[in-house]
TILO-316368 format. One line per 3 residues: for each residue y, z, x of N, C-alpha, C, O, CB. Coordinates in steps of 0.1 Angstrom, whole numbers, plus 5000, padded with zeros to 4 digits. Glycine has a CB too. Layout:
BEGIN
Y Z X Y Z X Y Z X Y Z X Y Z X ~ ...
***
This chain:
BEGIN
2977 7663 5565 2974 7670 5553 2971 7685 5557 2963 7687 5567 2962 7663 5545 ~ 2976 7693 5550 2977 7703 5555 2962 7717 5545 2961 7713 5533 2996 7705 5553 ~ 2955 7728 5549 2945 7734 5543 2945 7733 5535 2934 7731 5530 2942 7741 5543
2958 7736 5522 2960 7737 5510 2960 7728 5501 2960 7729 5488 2967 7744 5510 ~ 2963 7715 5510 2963 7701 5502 2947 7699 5500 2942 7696 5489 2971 7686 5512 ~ 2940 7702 5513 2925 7701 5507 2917 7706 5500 2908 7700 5495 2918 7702 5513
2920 7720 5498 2918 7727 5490 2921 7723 5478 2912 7720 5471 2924 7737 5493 ~ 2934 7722 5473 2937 7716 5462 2927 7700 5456 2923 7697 5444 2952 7714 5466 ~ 2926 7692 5468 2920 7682 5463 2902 7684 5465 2895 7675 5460 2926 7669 5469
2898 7692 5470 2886 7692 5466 2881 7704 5464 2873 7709 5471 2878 7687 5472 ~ 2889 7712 5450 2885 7718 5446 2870 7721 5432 2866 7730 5425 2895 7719 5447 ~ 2866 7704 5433 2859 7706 5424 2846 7707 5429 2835 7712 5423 2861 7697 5416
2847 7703 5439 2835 7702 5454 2833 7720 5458 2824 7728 5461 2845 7690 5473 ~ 2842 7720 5457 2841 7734 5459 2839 7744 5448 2833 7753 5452 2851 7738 5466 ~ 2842 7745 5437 2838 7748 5426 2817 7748 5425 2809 7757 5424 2848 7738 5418
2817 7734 5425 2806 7728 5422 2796 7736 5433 2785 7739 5429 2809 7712 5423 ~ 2800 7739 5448 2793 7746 5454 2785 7761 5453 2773 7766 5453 2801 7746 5462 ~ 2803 7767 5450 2802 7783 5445 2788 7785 5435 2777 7790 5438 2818 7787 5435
2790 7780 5424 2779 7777 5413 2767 7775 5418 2759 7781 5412 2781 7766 5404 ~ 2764 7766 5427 2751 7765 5432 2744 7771 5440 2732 7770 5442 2749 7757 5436 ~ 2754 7778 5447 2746 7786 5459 2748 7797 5446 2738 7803 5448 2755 7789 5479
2752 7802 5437 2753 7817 5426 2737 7814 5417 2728 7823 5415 2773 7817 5410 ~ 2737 7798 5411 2725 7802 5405 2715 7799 5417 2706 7807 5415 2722 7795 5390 ~ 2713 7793 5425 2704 7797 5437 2697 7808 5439 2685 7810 5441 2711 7797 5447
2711 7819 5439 2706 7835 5442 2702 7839 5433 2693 7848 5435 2715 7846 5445 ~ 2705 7835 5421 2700 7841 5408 2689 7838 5403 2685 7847 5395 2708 7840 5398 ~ 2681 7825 5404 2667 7823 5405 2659 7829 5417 2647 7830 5417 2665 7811 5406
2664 7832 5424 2656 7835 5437 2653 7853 5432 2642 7858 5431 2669 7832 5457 ~ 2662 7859 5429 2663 7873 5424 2655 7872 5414 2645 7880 5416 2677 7879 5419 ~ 2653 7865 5402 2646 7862 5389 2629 7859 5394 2618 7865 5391 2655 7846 5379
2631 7850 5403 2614 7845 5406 2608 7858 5414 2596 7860 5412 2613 7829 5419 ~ 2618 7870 5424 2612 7881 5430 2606 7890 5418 2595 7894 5415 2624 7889 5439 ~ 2620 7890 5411 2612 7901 5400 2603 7895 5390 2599 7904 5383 2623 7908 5390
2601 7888 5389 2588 7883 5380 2574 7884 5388 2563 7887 5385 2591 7868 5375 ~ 2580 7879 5399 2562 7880 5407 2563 7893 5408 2551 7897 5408 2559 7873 5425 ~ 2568 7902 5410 2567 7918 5413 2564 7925 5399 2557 7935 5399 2584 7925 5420
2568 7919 5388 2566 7927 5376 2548 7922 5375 2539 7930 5371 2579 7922 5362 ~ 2547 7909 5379 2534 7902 5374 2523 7914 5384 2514 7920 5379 2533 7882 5379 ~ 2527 7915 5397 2520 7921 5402 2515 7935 5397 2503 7938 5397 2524 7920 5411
2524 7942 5392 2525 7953 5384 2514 7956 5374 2503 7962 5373 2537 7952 5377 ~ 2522 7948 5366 2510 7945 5355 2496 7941 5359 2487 7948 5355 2513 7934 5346 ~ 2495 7932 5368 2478 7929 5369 2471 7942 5374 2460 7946 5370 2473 7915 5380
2479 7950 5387 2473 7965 5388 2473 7972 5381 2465 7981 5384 2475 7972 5394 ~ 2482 7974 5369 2483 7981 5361 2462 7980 5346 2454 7988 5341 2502 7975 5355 ~ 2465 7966 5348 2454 7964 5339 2437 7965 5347 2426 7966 5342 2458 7950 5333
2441 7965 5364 2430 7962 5367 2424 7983 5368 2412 7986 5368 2431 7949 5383 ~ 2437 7994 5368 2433 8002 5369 2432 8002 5353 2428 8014 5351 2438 8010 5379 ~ 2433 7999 5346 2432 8009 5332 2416 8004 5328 2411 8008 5317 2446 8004 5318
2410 7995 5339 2393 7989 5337 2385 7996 5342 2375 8000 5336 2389 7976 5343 ~ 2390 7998 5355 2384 8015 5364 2383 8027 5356 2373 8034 5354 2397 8021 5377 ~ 2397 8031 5350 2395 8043 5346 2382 8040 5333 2372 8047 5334 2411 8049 5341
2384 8032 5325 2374 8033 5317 2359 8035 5324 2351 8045 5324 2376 8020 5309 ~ 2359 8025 5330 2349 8025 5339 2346 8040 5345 2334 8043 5344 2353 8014 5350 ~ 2353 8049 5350 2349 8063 5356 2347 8070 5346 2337 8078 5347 2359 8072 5365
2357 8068 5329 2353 8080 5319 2338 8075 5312 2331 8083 5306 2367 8081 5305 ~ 2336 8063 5313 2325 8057 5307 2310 8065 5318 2300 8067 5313 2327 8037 5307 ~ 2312 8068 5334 2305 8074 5342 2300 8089 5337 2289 8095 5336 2312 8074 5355
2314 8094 5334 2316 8107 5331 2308 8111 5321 2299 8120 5322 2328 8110 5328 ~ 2311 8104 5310 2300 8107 5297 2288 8101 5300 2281 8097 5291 2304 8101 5282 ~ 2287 8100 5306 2269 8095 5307 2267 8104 5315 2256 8106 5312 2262 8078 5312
2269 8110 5324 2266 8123 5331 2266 8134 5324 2258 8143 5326 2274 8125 5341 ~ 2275 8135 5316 2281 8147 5304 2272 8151 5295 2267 8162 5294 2293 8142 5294 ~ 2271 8139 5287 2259 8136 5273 2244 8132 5271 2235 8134 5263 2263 8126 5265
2245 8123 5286 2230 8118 5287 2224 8123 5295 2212 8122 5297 2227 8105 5289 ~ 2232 8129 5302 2219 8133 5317 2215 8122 5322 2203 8118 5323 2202 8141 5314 ~ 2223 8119 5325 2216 8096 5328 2222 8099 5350 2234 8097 5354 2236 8071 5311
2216 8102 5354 2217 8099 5369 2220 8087 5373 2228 8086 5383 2207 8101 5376 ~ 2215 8076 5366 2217 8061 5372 2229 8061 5366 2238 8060 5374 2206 8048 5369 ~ 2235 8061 5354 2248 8056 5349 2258 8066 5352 2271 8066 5353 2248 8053 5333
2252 8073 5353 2261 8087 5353 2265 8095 5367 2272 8104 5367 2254 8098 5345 ~ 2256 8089 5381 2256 8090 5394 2273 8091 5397 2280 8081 5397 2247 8077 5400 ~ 2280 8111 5400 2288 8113 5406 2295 8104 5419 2307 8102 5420 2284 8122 5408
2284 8099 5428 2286 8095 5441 2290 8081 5436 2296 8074 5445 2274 8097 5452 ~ 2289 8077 5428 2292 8059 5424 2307 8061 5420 2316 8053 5421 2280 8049 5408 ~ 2308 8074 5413 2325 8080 5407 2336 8077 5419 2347 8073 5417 2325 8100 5404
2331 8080 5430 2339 8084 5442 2342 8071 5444 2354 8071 5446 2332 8092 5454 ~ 2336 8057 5444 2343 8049 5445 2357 8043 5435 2367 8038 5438 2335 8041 5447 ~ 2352 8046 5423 2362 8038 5412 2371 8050 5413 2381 8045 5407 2357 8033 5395
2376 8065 5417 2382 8074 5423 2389 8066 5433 2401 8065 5431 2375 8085 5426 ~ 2383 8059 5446 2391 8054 5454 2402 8043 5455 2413 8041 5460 2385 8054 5460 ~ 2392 8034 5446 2397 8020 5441 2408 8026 5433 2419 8023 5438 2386 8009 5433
2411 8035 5421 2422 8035 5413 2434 8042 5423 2445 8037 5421 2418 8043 5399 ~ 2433 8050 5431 2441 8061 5440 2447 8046 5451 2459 8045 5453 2428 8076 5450 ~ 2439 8038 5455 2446 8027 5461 2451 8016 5453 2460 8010 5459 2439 8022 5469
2448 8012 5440 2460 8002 5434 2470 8012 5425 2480 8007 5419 2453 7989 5421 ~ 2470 8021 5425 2482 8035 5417 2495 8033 5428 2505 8039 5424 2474 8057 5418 ~ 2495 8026 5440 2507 8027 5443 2514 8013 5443 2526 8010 5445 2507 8033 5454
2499 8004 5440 2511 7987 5435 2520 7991 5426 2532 7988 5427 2503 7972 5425 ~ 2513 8001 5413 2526 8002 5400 2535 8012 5398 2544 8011 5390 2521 8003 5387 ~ 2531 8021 5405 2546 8031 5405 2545 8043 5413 2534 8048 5415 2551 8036 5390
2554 8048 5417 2554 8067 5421 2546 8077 5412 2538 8085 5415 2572 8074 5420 ~ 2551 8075 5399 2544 8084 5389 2525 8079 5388 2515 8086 5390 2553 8081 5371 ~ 2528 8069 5386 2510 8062 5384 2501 8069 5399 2491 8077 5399 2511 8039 5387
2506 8064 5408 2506 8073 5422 2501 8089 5425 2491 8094 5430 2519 8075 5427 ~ 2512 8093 5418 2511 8110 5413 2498 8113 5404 2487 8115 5410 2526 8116 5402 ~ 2498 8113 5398 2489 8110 5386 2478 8110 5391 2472 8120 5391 2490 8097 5379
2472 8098 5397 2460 8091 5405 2456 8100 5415 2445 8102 5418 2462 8078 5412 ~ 2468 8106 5421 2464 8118 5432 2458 8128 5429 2449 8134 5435 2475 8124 5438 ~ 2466 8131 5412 2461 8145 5407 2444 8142 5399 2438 8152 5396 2474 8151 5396
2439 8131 5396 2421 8126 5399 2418 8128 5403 2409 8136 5402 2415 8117 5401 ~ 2423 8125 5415 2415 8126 5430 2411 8138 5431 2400 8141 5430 2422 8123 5444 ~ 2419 8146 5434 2414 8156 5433 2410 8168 5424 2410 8180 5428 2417 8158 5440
2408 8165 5411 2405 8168 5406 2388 8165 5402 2381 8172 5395 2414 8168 5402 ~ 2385 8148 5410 2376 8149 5413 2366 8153 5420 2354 8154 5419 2377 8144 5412 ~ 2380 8157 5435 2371 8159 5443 2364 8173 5442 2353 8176 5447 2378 8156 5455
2372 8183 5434 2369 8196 5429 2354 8194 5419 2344 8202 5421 2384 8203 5420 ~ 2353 8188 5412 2342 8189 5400 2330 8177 5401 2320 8179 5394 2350 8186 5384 ~ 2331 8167 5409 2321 8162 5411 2306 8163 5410 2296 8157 5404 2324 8162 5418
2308 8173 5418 2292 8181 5418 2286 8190 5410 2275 8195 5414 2291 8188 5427 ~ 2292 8193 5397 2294 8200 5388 2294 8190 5378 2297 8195 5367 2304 8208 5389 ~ 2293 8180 5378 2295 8169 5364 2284 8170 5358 2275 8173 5366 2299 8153 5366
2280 8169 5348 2275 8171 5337 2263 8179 5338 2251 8176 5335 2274 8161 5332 ~ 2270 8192 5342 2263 8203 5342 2273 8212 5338 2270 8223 5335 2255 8206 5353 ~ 2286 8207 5339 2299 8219 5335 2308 8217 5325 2319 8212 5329 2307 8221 5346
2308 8221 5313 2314 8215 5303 2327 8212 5304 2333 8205 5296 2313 8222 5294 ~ 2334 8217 5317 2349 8223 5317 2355 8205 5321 2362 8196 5317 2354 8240 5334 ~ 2341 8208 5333 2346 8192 5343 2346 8180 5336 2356 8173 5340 2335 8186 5355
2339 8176 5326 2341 8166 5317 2352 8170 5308 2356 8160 5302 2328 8162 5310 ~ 2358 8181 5305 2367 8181 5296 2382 8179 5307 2392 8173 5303 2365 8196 5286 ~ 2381 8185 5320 2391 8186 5329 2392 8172 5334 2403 8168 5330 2388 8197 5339
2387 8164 5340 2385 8151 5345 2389 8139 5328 2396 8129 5330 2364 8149 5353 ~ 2385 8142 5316 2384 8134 5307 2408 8135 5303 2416 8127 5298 2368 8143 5293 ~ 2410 8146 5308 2425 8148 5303 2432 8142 5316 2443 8138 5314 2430 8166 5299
2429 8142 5326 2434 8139 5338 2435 8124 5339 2445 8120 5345 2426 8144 5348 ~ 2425 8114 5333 2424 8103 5326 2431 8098 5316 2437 8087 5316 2414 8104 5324 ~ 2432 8106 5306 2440 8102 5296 2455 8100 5303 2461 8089 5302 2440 8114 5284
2462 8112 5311 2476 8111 5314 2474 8102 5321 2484 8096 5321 2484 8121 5319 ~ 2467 8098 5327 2473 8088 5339 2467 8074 5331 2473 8064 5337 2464 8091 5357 ~ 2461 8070 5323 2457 8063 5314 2470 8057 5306 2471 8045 5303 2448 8070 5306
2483 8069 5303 2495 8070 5295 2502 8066 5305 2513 8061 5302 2499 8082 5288 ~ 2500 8067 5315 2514 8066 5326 2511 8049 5327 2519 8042 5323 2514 8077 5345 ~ 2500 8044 5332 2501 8031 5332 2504 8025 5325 2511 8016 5329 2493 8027 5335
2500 8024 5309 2506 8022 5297 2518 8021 5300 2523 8011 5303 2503 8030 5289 ~ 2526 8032 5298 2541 8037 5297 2548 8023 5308 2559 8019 5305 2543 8058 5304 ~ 2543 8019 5316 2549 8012 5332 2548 8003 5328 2557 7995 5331 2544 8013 5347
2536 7997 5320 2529 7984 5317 2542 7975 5306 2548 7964 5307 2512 7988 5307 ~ 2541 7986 5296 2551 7983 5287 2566 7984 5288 2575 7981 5280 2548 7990 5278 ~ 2567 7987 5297 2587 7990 5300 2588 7983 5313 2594 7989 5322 2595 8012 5303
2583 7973 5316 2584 7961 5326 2598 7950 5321 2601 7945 5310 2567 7951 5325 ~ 2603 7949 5330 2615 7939 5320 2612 7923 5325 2618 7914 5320 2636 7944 5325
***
């Protein structure tokens, strides 16, 4: 019997193969991007708790004069924590987070004693607040 006779007769074996090793790949692709989108999202939400968390610092430094709630130097961590999960969720989120940073690192010492820095740090928040949003929601 010659290749093409086999071919011919088990072609359904072979058929039947093609298909399995195709949706194989195609769950394996499906299960990557879902754990990768999931991941996304959970950094996405775990910074949008931080940021609250630093603007909620901010105004109590801003409005209350509150040192304990409002303690700059406690800022510098949830500043670092958001600058390090900003690159689980995207380049832009990243960007963004960079431009906190230092925008923290500029006004810090000046927080709620400088009207500008709670208004400058409070918009730097919002965009990057929107960018996570924006990533959160256009996840496929």
């Amino acid at each position: 019997m010659n290749i093409v006779n086999q071919v011919k007769v088990n072609m359904l074996s072979i058929i039947s193969l093609v298909l399995a090793l195709t949706a194989l790949s195609y769950n394996t692709y499906r299960n990557e991007l879902t754990e990768e989108n999931r991941n996304i999202r959970n950094a996405g939400f775990e910074l949008l708790v931080e940021l609250n968390k630093l603007q909620l610092l901010i105004d109590f430094a801003h409005y209350d004069n509150n040192p304990q709630s409002g303690n700059p130097i406690r800022g510098w961590g949830h500043v670092l924590y958001i600058y390090d999960l900003s690159g689980l969720v995207s380049v832009e989120v990243e960007s963004k987070s960079l431009a906190l940073k230092e925008k923290w690192r500029i006004t810090w010492e000046v927080l709620g004693k400088n009207e500008n820095s709670n208004t400058e740090l409070t918009e730097v928040i919002k965009d990057l607040r929107a960018q996570v949003l924006f990533k959160i929601k256009t996840l496929g």
